[in-house]
VEXGULUM-500997 format. One record per residue (C-alpha): residue number from 1; x, y, z. Coordinates in Angstrom, 3 decimals. Layout:
N
(tortor NUM (X Y Z))
...
END
This chain:
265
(tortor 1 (283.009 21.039 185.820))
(tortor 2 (281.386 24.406 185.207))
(tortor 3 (281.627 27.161 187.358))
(tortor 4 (279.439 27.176 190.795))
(tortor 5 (276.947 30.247 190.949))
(tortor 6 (274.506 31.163 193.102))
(tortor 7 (272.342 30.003 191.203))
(tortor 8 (273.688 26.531 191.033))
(tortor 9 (273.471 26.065 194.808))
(tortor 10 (269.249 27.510 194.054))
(tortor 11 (269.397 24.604 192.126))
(tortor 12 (271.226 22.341 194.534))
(tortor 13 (268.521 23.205 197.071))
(tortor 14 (265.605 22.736 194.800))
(tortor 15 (267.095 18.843 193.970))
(tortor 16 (267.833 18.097 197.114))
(tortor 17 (271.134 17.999 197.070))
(tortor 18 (273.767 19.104 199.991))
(tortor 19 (276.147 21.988 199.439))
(tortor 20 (279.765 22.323 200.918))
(tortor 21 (281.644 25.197 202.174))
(tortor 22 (284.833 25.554 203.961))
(tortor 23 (286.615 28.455 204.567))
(tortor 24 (290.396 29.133 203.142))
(tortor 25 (292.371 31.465 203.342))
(tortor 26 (295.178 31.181 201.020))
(tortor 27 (296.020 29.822 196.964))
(tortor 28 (297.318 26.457 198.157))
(tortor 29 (294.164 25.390 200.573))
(tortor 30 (291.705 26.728 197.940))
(tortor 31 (293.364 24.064 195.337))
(tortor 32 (293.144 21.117 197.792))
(tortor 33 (289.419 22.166 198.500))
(tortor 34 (288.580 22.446 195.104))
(tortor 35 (290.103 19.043 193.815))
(tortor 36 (288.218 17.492 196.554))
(tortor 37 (284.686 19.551 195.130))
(tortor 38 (283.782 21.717 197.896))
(tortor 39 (281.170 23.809 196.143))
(tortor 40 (281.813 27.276 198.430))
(tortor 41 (284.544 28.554 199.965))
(tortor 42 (284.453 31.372 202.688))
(tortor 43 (287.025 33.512 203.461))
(tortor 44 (286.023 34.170 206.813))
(tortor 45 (287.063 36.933 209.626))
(tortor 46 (287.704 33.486 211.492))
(tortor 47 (290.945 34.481 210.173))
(tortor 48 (291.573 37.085 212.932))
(tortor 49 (291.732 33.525 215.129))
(tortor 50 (293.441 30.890 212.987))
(tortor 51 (295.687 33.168 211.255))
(tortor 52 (296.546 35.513 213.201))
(tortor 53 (296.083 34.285 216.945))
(tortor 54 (294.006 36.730 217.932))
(tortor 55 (291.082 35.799 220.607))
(tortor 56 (287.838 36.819 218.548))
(tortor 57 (287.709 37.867 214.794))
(tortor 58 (286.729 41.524 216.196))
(tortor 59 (290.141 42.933 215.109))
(tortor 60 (290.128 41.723 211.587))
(tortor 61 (290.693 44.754 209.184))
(tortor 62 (288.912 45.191 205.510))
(tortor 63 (292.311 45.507 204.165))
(tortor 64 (293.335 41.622 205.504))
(tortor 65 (290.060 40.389 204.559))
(tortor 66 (291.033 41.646 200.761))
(tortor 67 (294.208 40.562 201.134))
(tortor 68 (293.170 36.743 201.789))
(tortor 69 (290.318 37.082 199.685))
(tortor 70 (292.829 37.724 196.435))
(tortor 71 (295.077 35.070 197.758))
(tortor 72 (292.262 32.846 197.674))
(tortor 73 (290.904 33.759 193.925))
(tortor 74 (294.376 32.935 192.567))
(tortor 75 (293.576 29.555 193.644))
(tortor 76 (289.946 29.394 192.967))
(tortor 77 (288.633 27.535 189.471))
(tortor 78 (285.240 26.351 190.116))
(tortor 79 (283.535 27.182 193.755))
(tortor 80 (281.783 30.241 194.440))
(tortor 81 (283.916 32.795 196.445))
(tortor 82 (282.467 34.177 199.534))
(tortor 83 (284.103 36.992 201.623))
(tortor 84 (283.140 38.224 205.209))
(tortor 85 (282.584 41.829 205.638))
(tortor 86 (284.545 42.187 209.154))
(tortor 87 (283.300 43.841 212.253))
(tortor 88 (282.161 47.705 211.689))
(tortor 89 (282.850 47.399 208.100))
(tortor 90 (279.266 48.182 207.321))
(tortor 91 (277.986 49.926 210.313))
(tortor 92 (275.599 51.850 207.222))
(tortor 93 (275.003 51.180 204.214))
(tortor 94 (277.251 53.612 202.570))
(tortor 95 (280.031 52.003 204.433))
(tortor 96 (279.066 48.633 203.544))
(tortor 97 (278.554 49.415 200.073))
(tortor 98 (282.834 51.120 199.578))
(tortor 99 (284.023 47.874 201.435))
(tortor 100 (281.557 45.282 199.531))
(tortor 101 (282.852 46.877 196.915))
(tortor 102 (286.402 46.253 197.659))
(tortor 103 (285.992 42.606 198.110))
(tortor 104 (284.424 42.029 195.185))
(tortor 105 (286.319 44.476 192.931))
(tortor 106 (289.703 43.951 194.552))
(tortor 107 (289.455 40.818 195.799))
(tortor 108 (287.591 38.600 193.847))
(tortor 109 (284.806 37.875 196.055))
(tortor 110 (281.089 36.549 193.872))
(tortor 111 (279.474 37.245 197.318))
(tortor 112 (279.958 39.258 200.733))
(tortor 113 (278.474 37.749 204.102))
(tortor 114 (277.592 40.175 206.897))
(tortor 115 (276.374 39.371 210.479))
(tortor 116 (272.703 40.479 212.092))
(tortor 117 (269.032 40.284 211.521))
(tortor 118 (266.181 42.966 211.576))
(tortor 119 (269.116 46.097 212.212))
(tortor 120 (270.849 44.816 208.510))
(tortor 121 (267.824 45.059 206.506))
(tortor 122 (268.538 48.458 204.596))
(tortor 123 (271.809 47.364 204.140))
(tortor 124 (271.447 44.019 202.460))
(tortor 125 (268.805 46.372 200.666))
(tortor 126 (271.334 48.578 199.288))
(tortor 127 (273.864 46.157 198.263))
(tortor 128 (271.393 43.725 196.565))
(tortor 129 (270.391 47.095 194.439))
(tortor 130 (273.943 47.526 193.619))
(tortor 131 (274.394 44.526 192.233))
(tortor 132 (276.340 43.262 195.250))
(tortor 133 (274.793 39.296 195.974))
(tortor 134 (274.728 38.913 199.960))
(tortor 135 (275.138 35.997 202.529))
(tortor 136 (273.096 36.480 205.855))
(tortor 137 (274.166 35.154 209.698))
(tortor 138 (272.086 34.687 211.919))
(tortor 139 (272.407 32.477 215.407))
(tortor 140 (275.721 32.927 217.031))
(tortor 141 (277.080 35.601 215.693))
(tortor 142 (281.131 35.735 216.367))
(tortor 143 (281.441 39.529 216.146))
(tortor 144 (278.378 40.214 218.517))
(tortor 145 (280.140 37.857 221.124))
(tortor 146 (280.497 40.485 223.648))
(tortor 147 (276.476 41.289 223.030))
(tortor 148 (275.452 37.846 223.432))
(tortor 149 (277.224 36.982 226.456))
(tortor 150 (280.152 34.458 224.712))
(tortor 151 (279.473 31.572 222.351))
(tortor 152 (276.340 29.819 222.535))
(tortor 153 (274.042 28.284 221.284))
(tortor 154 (271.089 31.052 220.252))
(tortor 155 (267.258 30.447 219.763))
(tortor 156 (266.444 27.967 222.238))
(tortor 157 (263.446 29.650 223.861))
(tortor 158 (260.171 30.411 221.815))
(tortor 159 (260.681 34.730 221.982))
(tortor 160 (264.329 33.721 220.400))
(tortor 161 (263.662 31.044 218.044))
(tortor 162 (260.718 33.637 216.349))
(tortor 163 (263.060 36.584 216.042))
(tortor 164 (265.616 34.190 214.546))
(tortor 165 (263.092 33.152 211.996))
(tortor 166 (261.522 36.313 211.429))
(tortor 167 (264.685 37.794 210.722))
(tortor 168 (265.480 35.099 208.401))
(tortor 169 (262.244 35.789 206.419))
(tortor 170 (263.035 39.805 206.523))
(tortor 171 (266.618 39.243 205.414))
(tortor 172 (265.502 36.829 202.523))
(tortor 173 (262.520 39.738 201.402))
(tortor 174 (265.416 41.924 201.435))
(tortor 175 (267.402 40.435 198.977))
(tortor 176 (269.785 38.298 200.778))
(tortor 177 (270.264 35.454 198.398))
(tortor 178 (272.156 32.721 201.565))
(tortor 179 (271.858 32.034 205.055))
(tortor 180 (274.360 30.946 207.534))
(tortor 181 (272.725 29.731 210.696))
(tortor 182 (275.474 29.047 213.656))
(tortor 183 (274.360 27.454 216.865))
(tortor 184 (270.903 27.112 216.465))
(tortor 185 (268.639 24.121 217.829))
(tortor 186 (268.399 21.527 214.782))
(tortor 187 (264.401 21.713 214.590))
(tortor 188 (264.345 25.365 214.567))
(tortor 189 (267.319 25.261 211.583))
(tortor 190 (265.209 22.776 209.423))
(tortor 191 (262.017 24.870 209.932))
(tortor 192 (263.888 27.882 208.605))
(tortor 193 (265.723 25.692 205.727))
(tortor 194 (262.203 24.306 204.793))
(tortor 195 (260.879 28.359 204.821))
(tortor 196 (263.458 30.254 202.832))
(tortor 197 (263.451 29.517 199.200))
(tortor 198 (267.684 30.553 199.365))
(tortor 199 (269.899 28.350 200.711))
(tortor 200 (270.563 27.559 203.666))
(tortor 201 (274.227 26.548 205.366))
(tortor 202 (274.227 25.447 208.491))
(tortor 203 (277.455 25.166 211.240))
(tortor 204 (275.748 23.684 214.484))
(tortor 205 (272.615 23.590 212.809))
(tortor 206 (272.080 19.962 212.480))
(tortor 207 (271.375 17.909 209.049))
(tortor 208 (268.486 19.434 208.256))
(tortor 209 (270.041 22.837 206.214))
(tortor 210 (270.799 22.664 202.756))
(tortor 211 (274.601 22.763 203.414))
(tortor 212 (277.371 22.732 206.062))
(tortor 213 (280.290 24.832 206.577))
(tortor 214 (283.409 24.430 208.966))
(tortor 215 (286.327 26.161 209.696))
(tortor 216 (289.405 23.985 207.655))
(tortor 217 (291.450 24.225 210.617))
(tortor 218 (288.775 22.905 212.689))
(tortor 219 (287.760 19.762 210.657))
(tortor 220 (291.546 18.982 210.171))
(tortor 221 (292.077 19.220 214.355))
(tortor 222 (294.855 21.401 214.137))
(tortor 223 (293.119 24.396 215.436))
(tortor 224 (294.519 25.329 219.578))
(tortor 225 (291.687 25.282 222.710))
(tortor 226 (288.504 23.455 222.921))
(tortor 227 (286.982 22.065 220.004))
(tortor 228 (282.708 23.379 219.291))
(tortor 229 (280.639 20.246 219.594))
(tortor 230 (279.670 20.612 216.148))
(tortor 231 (283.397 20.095 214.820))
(tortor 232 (284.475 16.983 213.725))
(tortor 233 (287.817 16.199 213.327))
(tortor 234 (288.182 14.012 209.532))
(tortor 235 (291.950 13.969 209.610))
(tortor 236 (292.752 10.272 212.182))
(tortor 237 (290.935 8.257 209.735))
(tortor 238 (291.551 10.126 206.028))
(tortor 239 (295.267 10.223 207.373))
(tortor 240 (295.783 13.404 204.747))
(tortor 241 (294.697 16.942 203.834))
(tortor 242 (293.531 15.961 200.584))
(tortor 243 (291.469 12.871 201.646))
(tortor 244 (289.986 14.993 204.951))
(tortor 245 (288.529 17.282 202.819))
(tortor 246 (287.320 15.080 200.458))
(tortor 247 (285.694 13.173 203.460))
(tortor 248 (284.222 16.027 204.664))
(tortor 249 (282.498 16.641 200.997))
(tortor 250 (281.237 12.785 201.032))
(tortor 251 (280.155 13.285 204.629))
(tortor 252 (277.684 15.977 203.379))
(tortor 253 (276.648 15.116 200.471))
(tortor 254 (275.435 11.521 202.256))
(tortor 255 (273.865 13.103 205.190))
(tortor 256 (276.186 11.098 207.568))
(tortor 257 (277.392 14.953 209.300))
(tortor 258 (276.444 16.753 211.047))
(tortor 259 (275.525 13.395 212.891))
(tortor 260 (273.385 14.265 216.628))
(tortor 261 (276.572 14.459 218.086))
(tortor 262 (277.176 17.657 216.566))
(tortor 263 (273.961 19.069 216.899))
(tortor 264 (271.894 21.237 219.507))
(tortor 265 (268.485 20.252 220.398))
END
């Protein structure tokens, strides 16, 4: 198998074809997602959460987010290595551009992912001109949780659903080269999948995106509170890590998840 760019998942879109991401946060994870073909892996600031028990990814440092991101690339062969930039890591562009830098140069990452629409323009700006490839979120956006009012779902009335999309259009003119859209209503996801000639991942987006992404710990069950609707839990029927994961990738691929269950109208 040859090495997953971004321009392999261009061409993934293009044909049609569904892209995985998980996110991992150690060597030994990485392997198991990778045997089972998970095209992208995201070290996210979800880490601040499942790692370290905290109650939002807010306190998640740039150093920790190296840290797992090299732990991660020692385990990494084939998927394409995506690292969050954490919470006011990149409050301007100069900042964004040192700590970018950092993941990429010190920890291995191929790509950075940063949170916010119309207000990260000059930023994704400046990376892309640096040679720095970006990931865009839009939706729920975990480190705006205070902002928004807790977690849910975003874009559900017309004045929402257009900023969403506009921003999504701005951020892709800007040079973003991926979208992540969290907790947005399904027909409003596939609209902006169908727009966008980059890729788009969805996590409570419905079916429609050209990929899904989950937190491991989530789609294995072993992650503490209440589960997000759009989780499922593979582990009761693979009955191991290995064969969750790899159920996970078939699930894509085949369009059989997100099933309507896990999705927001």
């Amino acid at each position: 198998m040859s090495h997953t760019t971004i321009a392999t998942l261009m061409q993934m879109k293009s044909d049609g074809e569904k892209i995985t991401m998980l996110t991992s946060y150690d060597a030994s994870f990485t392997r198991v997602l990778e045997e089972a073909g998970v095209d992208s892996i995201l070290v996210g600031d979800s880490l601040g959460m499942v790692i370290q028990g905290q109650e939002s990814t807010l306190p998640v440092s740039v150093d920790e987010m190296v840290y797992h991101t090299r732990c991660v690339a020692r385990g990494r062969r084939d998927a394409l290595l995506i690292a969050d930039m954490p919470f006011m890591s990149y409050s301007s562009a100069d900042q964004a551009l040192s700590n970018a830098g950092r993941l990429m140069k010190d920890g291995g990452a191929h790509m950075v992912k940063l949170e916010g629409g119309a207000s990260q323009l000059e930023t994704v700006r400046q990376l892309t001109l640096n040679g720095i490839p970006v990931c865009a979120h839009l939706g729920l956006q975990p480190q705006s949780v205070h902002k928004l009012g807790g977690y849910r779902v975003q874009g559900r009335d017309d004045e929402s659903a257009r900023e969403i999309k506009e921003d999504a259009m701005a951020l892709e003119a800007a040079g973003a080269q991926m979208l992540v859209l969290e907790c947005v209503p399904k027909g409003l996801a596939a609209e902006i999948s169908r727009i966008l000639a980059i890729p788009v991942i969805g996590i409570g987006a419905g079916v429609d995106c050209d990929g899904q992404v989950l937190v491991v710990y989530d789609m294995l069950g072993i992650t503490s509170g209440r589960r997000p609707r759009f989780v499922k839990n593979f582990m009761p029927e693979a009955g191991s890590v290995p064969a969750a994961v790899s159920a996970y990738v078939q699930a894509v691929k085949t369009k059989s998840f997100p099933a309507e269950e896990h999705s927001f109208q």
